[in-house]
DRENTOR-359673 format. One record per residue (C-alpha): x, y, z; residue in three letters; residue number from 1. Coordinates in Angstrom, 1 decimal, always signed. Example, Ala and Ser with C-alpha at 12.3 -4.5 7.8 and 13.67 -1.06 7.14 Angstrom:
<drendrens>
+12.3 / -4.5 / +7.8 / ALA / 1
+13.7 / -1.1 / +7.1 / SER / 2
</drendrens>
This chain:
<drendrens>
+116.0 / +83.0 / +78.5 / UNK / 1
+118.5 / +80.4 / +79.5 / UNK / 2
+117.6 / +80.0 / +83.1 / UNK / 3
+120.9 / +78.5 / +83.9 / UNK / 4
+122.7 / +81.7 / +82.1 / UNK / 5
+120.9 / +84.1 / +84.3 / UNK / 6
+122.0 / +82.6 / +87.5 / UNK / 7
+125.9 / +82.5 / +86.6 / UNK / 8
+125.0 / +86.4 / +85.6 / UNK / 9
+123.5 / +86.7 / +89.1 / UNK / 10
+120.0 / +88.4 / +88.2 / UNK / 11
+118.7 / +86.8 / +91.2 / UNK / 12
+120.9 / +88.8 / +93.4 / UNK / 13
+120.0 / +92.2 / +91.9 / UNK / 14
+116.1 / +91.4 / +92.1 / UNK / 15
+116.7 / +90.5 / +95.3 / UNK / 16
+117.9 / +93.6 / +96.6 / UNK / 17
+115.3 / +95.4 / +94.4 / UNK / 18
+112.5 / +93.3 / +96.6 / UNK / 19
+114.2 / +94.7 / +99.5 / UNK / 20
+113.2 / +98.2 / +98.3 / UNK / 21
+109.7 / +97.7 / +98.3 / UNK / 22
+106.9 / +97.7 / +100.5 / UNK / 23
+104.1 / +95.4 / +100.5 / UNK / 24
+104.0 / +91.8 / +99.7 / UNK / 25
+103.4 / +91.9 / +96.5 / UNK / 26
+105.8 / +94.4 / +95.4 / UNK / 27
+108.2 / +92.5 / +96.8 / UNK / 28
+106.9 / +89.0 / +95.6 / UNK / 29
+106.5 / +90.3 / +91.5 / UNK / 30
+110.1 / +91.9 / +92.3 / UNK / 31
+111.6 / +88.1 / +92.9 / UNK / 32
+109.7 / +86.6 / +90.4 / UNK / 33
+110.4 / +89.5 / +87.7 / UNK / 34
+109.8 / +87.6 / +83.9 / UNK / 35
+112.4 / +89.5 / +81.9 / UNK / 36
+110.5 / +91.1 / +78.8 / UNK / 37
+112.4 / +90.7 / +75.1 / UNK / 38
+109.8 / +92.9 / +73.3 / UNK / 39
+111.6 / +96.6 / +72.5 / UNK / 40
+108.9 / +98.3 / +73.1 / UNK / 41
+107.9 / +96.5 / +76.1 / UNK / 42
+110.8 / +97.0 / +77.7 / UNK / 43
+111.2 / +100.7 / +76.5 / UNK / 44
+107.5 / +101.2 / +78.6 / UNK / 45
+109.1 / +99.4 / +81.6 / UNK / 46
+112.1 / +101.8 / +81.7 / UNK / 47
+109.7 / +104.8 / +81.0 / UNK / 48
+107.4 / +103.7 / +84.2 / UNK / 49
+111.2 / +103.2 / +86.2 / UNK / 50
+112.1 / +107.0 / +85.2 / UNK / 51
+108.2 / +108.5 / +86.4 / UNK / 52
+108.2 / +107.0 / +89.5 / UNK / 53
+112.3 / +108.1 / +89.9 / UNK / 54
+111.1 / +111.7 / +88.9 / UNK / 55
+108.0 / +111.3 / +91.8 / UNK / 56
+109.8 / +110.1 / +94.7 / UNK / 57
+113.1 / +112.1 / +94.2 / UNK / 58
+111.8 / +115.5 / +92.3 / UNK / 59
+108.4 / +115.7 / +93.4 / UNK / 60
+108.9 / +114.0 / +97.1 / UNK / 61
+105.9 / +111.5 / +96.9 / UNK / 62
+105.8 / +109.1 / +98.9 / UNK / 63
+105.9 / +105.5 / +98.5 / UNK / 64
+103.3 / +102.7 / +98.5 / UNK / 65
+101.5 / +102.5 / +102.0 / UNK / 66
+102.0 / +99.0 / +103.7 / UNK / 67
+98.9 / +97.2 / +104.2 / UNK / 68
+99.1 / +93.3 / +104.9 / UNK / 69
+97.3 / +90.4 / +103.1 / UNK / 70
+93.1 / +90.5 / +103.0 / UNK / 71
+92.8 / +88.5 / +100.2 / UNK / 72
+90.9 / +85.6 / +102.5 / UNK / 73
+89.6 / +88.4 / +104.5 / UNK / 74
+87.5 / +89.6 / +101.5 / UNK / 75
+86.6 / +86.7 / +99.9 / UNK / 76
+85.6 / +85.1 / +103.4 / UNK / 77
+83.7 / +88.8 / +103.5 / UNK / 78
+81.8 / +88.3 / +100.3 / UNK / 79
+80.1 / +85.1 / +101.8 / UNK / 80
+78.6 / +86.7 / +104.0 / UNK / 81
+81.1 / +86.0 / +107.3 / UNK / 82
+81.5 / +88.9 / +110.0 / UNK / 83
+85.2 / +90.1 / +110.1 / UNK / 84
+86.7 / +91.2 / +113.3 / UNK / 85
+88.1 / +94.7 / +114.4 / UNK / 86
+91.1 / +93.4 / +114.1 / UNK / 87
+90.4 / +92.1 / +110.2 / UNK / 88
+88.5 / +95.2 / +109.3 / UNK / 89
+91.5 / +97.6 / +110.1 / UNK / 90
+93.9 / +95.5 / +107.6 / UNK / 91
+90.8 / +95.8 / +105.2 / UNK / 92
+91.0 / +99.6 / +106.1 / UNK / 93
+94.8 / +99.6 / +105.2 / UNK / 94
+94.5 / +98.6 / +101.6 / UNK / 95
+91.4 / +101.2 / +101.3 / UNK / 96
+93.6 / +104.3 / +102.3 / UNK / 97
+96.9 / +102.7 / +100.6 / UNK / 98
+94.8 / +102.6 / +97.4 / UNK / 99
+93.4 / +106.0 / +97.8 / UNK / 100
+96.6 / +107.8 / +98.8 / UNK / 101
+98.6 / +106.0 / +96.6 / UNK / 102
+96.5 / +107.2 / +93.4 / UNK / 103
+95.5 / +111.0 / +95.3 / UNK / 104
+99.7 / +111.4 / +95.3 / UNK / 105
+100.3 / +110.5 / +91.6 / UNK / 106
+98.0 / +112.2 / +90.2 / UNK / 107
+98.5 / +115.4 / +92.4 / UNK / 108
+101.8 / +115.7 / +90.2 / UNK / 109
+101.0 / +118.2 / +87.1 / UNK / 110
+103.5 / +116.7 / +84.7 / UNK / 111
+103.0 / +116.1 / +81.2 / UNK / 112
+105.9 / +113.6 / +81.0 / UNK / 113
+104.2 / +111.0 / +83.8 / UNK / 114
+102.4 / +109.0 / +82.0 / UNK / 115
+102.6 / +105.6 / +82.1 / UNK / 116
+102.2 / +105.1 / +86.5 / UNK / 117
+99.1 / +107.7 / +85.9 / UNK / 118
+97.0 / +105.1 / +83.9 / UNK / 119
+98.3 / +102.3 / +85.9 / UNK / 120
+97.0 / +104.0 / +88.9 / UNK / 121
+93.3 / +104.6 / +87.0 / UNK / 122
+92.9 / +101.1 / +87.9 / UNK / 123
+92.7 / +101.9 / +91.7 / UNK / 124
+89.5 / +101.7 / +93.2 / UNK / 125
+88.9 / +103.5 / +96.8 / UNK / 126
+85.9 / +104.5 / +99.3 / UNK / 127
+86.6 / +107.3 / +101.2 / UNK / 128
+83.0 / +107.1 / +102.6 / UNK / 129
+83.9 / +103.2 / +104.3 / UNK / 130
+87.0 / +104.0 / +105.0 / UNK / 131
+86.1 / +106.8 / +107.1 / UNK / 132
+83.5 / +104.7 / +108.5 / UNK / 133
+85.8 / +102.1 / +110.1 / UNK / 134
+88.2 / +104.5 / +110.8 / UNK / 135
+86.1 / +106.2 / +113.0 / UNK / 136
+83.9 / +102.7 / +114.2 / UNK / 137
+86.7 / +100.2 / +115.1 / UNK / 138
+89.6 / +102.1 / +117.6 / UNK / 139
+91.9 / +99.3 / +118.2 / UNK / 140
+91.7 / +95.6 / +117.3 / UNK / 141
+89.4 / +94.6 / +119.8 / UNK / 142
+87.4 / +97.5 / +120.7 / UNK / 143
+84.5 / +99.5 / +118.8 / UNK / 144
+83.9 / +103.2 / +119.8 / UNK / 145
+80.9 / +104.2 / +121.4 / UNK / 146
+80.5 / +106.1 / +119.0 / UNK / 147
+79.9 / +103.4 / +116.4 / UNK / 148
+75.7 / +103.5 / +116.4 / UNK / 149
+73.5 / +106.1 / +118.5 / UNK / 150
+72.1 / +102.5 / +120.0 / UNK / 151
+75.4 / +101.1 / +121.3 / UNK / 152
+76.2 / +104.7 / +122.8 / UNK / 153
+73.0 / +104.1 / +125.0 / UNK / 154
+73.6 / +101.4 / +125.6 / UNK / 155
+77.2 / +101.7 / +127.1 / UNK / 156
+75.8 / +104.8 / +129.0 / UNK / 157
+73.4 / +102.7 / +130.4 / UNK / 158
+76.1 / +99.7 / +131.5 / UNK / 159
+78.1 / +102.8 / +133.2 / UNK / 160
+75.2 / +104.2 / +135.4 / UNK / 161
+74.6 / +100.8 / +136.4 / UNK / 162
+78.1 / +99.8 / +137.4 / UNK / 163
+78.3 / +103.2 / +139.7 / UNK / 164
+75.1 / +102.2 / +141.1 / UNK / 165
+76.1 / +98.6 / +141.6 / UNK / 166
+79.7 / +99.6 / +143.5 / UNK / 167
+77.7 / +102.6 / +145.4 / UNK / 168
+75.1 / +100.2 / +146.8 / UNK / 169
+78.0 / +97.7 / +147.7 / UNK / 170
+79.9 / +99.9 / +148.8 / UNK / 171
+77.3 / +100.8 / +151.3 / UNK / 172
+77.5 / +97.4 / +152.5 / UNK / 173
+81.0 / +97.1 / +152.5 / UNK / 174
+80.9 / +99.7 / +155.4 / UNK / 175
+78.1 / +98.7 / +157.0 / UNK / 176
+79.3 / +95.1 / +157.6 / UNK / 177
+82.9 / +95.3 / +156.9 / UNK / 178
+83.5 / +93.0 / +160.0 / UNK / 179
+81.8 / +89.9 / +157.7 / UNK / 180
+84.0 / +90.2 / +155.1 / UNK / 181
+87.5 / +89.1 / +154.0 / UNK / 182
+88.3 / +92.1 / +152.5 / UNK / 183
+87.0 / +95.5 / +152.0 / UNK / 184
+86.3 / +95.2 / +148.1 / UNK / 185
+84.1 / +94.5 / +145.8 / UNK / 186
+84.8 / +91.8 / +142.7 / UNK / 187
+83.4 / +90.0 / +139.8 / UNK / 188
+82.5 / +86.3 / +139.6 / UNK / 189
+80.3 / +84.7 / +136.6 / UNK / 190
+79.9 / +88.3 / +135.3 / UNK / 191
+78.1 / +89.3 / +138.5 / UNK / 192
+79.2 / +91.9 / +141.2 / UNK / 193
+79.6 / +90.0 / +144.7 / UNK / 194
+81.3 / +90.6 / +148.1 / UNK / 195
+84.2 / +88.4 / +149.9 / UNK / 196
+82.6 / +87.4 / +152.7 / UNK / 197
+84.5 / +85.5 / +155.7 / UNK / 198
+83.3 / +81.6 / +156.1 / UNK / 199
+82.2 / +81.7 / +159.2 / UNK / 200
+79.9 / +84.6 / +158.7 / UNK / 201
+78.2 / +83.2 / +155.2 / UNK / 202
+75.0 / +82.4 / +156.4 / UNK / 203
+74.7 / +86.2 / +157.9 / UNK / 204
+74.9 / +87.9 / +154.7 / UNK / 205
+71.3 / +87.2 / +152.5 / UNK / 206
+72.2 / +86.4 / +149.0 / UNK / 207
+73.6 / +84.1 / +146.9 / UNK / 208
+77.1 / +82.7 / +146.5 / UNK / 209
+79.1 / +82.4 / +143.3 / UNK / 210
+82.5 / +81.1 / +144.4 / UNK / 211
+84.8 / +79.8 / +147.3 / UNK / 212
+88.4 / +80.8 / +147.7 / UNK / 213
+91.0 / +77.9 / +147.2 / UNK / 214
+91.3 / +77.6 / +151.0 / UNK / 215
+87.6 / +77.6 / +151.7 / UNK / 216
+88.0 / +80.6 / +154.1 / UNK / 217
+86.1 / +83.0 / +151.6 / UNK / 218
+82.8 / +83.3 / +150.2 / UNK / 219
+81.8 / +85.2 / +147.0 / UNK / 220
+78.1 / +86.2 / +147.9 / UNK / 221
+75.9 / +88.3 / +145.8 / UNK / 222
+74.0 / +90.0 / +147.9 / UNK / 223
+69.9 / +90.6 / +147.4 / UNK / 224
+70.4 / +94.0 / +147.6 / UNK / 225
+72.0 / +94.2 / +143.8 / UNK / 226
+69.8 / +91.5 / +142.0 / UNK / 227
+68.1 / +93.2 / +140.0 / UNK / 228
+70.9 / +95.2 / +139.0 / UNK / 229
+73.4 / +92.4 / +138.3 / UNK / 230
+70.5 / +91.3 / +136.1 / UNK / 231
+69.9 / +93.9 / +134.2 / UNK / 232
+73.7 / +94.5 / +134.0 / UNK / 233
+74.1 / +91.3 / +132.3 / UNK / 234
+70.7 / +92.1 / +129.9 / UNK / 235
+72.7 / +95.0 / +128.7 / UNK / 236
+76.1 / +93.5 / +128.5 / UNK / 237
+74.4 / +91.0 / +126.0 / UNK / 238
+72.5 / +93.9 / +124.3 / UNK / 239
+75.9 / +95.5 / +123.7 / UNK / 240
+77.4 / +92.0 / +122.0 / UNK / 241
+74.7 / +92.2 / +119.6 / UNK / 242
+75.2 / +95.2 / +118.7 / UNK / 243
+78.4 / +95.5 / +118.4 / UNK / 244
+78.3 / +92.0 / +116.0 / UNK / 245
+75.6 / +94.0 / +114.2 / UNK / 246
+78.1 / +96.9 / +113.2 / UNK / 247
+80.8 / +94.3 / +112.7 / UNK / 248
+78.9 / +92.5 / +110.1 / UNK / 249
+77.3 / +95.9 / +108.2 / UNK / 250
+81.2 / +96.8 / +108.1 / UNK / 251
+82.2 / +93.7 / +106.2 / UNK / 252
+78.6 / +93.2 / +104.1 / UNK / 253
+80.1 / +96.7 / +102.7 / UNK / 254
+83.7 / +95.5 / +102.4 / UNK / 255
+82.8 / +92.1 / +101.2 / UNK / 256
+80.4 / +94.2 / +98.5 / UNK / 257
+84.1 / +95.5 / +97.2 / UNK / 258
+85.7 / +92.2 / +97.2 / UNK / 259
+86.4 / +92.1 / +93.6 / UNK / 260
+87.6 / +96.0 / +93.0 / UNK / 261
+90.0 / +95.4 / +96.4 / UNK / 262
+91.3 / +92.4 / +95.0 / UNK / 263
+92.4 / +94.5 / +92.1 / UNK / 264
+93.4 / +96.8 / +94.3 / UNK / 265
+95.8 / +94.5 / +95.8 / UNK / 266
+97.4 / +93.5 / +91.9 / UNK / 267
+97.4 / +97.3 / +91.1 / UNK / 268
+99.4 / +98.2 / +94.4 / UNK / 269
+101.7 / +95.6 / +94.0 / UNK / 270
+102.7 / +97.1 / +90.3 / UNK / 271
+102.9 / +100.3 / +92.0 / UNK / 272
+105.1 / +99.3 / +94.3 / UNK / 273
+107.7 / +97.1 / +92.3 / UNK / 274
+107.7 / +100.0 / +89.8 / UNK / 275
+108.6 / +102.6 / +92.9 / UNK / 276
+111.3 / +100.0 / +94.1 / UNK / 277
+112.7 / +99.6 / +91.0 / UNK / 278
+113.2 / +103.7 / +90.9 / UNK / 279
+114.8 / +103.4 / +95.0 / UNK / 280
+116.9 / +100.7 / +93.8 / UNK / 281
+118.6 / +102.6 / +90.5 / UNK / 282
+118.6 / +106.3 / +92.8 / UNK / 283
+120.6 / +104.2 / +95.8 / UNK / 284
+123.2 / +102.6 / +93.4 / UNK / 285
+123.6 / +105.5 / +90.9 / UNK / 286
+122.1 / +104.4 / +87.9 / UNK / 287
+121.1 / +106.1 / +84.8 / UNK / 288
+118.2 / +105.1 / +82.4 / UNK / 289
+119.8 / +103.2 / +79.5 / UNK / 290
+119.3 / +103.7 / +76.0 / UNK / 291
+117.6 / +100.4 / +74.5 / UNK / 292
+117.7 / +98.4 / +71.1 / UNK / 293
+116.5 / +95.5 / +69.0 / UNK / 294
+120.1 / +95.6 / +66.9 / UNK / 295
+122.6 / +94.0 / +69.5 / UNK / 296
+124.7 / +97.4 / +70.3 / UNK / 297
+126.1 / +97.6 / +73.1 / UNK / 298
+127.9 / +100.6 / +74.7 / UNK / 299
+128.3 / +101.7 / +78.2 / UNK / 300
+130.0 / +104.0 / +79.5 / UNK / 301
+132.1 / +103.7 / +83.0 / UNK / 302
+129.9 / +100.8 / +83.6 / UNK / 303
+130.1 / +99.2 / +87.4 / UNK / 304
+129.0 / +95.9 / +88.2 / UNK / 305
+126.1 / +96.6 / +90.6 / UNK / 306
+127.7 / +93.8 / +93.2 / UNK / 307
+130.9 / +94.5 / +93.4 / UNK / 308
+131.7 / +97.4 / +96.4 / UNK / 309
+131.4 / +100.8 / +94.8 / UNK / 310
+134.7 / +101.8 / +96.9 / UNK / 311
+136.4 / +99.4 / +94.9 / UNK / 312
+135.5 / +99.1 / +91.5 / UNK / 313
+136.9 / +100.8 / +88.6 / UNK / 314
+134.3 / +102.0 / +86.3 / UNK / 315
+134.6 / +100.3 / +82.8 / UNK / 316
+133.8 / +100.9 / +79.0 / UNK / 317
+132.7 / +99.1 / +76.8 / UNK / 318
+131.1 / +98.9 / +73.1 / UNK / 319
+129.6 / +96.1 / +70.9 / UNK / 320
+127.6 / +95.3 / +67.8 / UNK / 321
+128.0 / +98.1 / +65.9 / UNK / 322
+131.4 / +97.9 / +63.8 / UNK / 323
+131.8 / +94.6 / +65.5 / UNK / 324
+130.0 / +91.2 / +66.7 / UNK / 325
+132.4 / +89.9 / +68.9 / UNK / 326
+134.9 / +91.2 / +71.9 / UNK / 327
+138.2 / +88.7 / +72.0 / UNK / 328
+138.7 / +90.3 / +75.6 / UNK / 329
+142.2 / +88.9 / +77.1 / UNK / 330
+144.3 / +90.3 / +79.6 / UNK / 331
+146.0 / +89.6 / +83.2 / UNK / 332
+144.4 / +87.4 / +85.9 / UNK / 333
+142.4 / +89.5 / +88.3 / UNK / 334
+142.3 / +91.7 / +85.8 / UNK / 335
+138.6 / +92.4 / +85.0 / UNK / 336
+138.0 / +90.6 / +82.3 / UNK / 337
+134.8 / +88.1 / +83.9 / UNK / 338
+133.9 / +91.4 / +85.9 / UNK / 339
+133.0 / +93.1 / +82.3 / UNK / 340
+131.9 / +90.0 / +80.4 / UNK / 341
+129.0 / +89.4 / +83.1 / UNK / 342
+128.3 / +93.5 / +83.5 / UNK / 343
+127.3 / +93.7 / +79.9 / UNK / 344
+124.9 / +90.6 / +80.1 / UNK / 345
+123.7 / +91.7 / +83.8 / UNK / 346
+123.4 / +95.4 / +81.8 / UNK / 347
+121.1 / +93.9 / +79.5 / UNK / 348
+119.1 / +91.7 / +81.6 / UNK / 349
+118.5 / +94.6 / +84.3 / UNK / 350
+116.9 / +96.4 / +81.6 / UNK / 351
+114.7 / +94.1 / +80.1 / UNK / 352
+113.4 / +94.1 / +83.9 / UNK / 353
+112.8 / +97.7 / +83.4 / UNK / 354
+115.9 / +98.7 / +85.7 / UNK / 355
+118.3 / +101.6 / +85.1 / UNK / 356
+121.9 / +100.5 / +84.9 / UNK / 357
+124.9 / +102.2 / +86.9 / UNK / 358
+126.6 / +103.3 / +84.0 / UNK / 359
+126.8 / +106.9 / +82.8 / UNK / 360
+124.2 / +108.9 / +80.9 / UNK / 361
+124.0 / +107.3 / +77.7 / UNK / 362
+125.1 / +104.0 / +77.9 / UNK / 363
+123.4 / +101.5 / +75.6 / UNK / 364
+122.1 / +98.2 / +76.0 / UNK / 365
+120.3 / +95.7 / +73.5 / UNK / 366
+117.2 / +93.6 / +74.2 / UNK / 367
+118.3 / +90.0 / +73.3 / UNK / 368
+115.7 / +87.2 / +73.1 / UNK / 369
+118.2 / +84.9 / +74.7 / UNK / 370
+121.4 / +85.1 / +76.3 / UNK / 371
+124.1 / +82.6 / +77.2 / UNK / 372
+127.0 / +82.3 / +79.9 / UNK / 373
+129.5 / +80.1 / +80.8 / UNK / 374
+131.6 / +81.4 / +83.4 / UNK / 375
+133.5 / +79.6 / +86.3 / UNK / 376
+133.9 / +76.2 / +87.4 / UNK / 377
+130.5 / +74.1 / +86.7 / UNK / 378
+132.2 / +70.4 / +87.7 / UNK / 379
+128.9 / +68.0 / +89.0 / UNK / 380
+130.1 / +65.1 / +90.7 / UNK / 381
+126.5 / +64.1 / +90.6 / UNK / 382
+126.9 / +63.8 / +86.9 / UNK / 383
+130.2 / +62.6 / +86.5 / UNK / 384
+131.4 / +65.8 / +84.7 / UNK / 385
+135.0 / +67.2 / +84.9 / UNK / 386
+135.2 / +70.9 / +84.9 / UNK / 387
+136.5 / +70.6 / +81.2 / UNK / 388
+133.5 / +68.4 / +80.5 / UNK / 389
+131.0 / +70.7 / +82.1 / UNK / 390
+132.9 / +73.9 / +80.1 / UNK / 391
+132.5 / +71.7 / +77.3 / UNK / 392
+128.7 / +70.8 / +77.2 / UNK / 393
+127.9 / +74.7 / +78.3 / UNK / 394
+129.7 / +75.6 / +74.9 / UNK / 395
+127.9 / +73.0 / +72.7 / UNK / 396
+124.4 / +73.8 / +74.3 / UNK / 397
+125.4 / +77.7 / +73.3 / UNK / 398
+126.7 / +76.5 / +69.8 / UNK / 399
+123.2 / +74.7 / +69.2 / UNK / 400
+120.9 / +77.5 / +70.5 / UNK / 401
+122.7 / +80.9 / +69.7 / UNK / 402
+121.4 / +82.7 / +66.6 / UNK / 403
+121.4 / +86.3 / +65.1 / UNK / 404
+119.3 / +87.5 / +68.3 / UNK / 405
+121.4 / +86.1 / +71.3 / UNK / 406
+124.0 / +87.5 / +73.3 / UNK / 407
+127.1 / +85.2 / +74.0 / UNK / 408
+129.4 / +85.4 / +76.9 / UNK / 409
+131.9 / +82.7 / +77.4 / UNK / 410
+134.8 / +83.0 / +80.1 / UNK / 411
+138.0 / +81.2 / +79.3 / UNK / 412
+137.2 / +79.6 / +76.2 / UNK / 413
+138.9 / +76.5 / +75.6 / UNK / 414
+140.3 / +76.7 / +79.0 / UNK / 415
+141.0 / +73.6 / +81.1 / UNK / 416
+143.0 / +71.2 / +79.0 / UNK / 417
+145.8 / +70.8 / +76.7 / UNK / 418
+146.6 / +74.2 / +75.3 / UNK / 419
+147.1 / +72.9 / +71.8 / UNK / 420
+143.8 / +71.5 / +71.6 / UNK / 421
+141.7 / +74.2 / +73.9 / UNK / 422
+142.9 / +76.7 / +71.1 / UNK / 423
+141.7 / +74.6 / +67.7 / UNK / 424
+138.8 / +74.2 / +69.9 / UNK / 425
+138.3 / +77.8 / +70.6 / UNK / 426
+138.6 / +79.0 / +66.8 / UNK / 427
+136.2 / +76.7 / +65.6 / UNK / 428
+133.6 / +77.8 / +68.4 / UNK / 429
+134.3 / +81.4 / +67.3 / UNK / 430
+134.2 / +80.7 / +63.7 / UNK / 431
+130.4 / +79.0 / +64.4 / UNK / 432
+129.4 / +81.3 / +66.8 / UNK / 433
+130.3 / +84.4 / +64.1 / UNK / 434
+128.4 / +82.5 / +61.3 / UNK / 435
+125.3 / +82.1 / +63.2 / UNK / 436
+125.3 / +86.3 / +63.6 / UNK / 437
+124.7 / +86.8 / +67.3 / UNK / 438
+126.3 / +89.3 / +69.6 / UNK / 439
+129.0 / +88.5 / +72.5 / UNK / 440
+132.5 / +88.3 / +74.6 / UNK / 441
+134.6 / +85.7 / +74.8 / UNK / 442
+137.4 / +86.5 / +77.4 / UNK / 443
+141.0 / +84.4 / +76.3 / UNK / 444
+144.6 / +83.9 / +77.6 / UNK / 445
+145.4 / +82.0 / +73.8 / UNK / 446
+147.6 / +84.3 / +71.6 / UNK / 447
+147.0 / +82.2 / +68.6 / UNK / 448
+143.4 / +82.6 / +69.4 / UNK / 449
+143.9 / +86.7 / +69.7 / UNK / 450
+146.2 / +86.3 / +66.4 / UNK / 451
+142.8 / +84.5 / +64.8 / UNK / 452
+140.7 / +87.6 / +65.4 / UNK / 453
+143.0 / +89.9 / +63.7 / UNK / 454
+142.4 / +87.6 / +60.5 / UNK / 455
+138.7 / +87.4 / +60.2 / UNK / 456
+136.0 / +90.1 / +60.3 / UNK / 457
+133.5 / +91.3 / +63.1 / UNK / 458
+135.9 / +90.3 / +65.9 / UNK / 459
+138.1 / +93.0 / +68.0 / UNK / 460
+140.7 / +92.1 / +70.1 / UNK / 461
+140.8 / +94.0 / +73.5 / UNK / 462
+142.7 / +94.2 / +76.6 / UNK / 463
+141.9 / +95.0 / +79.9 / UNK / 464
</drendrens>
């Protein structure tokens, strides 16, 4: 396709908005970079895969993609053997449960007529087994349940028992000697339960000291009395590290095992999801599922241009190729005439994106291996080019590459220069352009150039 044609019909904008119906990344991402197919039956499929996944989310209530966020590193960085974090394995977890229900949903749908988002969903791979398993292991993104392994649940029982016994023995001491001490608490310094004890009274309390307060009126003393304990405490707080890296890294050995089939999973989802957004996008604005061919007819019915307010615009007609090549469409400034030249190539573009069109039930729209547009002011001071220079090189580029398979849309042809010569000009681009076969619109304010097409065959005159 003619890149620069498909920005002065504003595709970009339309896939745009379709991105900002879907979900995940790479819905969102393949909805931006959509490659417009030109193949019939390509295109026919798309349009089939827009109307299943229209019929599931409005008729059948399923629900859309599940967002999960981007684990490609994570997996790969999995498969080499590295530990992932809670934190890591929950986003893993996401894309295991948004692959599962996405696939559980379609294919809880008992319809002969869906298809085509059936077998793309066969490619989904899920394990309910691991994801239950980090479901139920990792509880937030920094903390494992004690549940995760009969050892680390002993272990943490143990650490508790031993912290109540550590505060009751202090505790003990606090009351005891609460005239030595700063204040009547206990706290933590180097991972070890001490006392504040006053500076003058430091050498009267047996233990060892951690700290000293910024004013060097406190003491941090751990008394002999909890040792042992403080010791063992620390034992079992490094017992618990391990085995909490130990579950960490048996989680991603079994995710990093998948790496390949997620990975997929992420492609797969991503398909999914473009082809649900493409279905939001045609419900929200109205659209109905053209009818498409390889011939060059065009005819749609009270067609709106998708960016033009819908409290505003008047629905239009319009029909091409069959009895006719070419539309001479003229017709009073602010009329409607660029409005409905760039709706019938935005009409077919949409659909070779596998979009439905806001027209009416049975509007149809031709797949054209190329289509051309030169609409509005082009000037480039950059390139020294006039706006009658620029209109002028657009028209012989179209003139070289049109044939019997392109659509041609040209706004004010001839337009920008003296009359006289902007009209010889514009016959002799019609004439070539209706030898060479293709399909299109050419939108005029020339009356000999109107008069022309009543002479000569395949070209109607019409008027908005």
């Amino acid at each position: 396709m003619d890149i620069k044609s498909l920005e002065k019909l504003e595709l970009d904008k339309i896939l745009n908005a379709v991105g900002g119906y879907a979900v995940t990344d790479g819905g969102k991402s393949l909805a931006l970079n959509c490659s417009l197919s030109t193949d019939l039956d390509e295109v026919r499929s798309l349009l089939s895969l827009t109307e299943e996944c229209e019929k599931l989310l409005f008729v059948y209530g399923i629900g859309k993609v599940e967002y999960f966020g981007d684990v490609s590193d994570m997996l790969t960085r999995a498969s080499k053997g590295s530990a992932l974090s809670c934190a890591e394995l929950i986003e893993v977890n996401s894309l295991l449960r948004s692959a599962r229900i996405a696939y559980e949903s379609i294919k809880s749908v008992s319809d002969e007529n869906i298809k085509s988002i059936c077998t793309i969903a066969d490619k989904l791979y899920f394990d309910r087994t691991l994801e239950d398993d980090i479901s139920r292991k990792i509880i937030s993104v920094d903390g494992v349940s004690d549940y995760a392994s009969d050892k680390l649940y002993s272990i943490r029982s143990r650490i508790r028992s031993l912290n109540e016994k550590i505060r009751s023995r202090l505790s003990e001491y606090l009351s005891k000697d609460a005239h030595y001490l700063q204040d009547g608490i206990v706290t933590i310094r180097n991972d070890r339960y001490v006392i504040p004890v006053k500076a003058e009274y430091k050498n009267q309390v047996r233990g060892f000291v951690h700290d000293r307060s910024h004013t060097g009126a406190t003491f941090f003393i751990e008394p002999e009395q909890v040792l042992e304990m403080n010791n063992e405490l620390i034992a079992l707080t490094i017992d618990e590290r391990e085995e909490v890296e130990a579950i960490l890294r048996s989680l991603s050995s079994r995710a990093g095992g998948l790496s390949v089939q997620l990975k997929n999973d992420i492609a797969v989802l991503g398909e999914i999801d473009l082809c649900y957004a493409r279905a939001e996008y045609g419900y929200a604005h109205k659209c109905s599922k053209p009818k498409v061919n390889g011939r060059g007819y065009i005819n749609i019915i009270k067609g709106r241009h998708p960016l033009i307010d819908a409290d505003k615009i008047v629905p239009v007609s319009v029909e091409l190729g069959s009895n006719y090549d070419f539309l001479l469409l003229s017709g009073a400034n602010t009329g409607g005439k660029t409005v409905t030249l760039k709706m019938c190539g935005l009409f077919c573009l949409m659909a070779c994106c596998g979009l439905f069109i806001p027209a009416a039930q049975g509007s149809s729209v031709a797949v054209f291996e190329n289509v051309f547009c030169d609409v509005g002011d082009s000037q480039s001071i950059e390139e020294s080019l006039s706006t009658f220079s620029s209109h002028l090189t657009n028209v012989i580029n179209i003139c070289n590459g049109a044939d019997g398979k392109s659509l041609v849309l040209i706004d004010e042809l001839g337009g920008g220069t003296n009359p006289d010569e902007g009209q010889a000009l514009a016959k002799a681009v019609v004439k070539h352009l209706l030898s060479k076969g293709c399909k299109g619109i050419i939108t005029t304010h020339f009356t000999p150039l109107k008069e022309y097409a009543y002479t000569v065959n395949r070209i109607e005159n019409a008027s908005m």
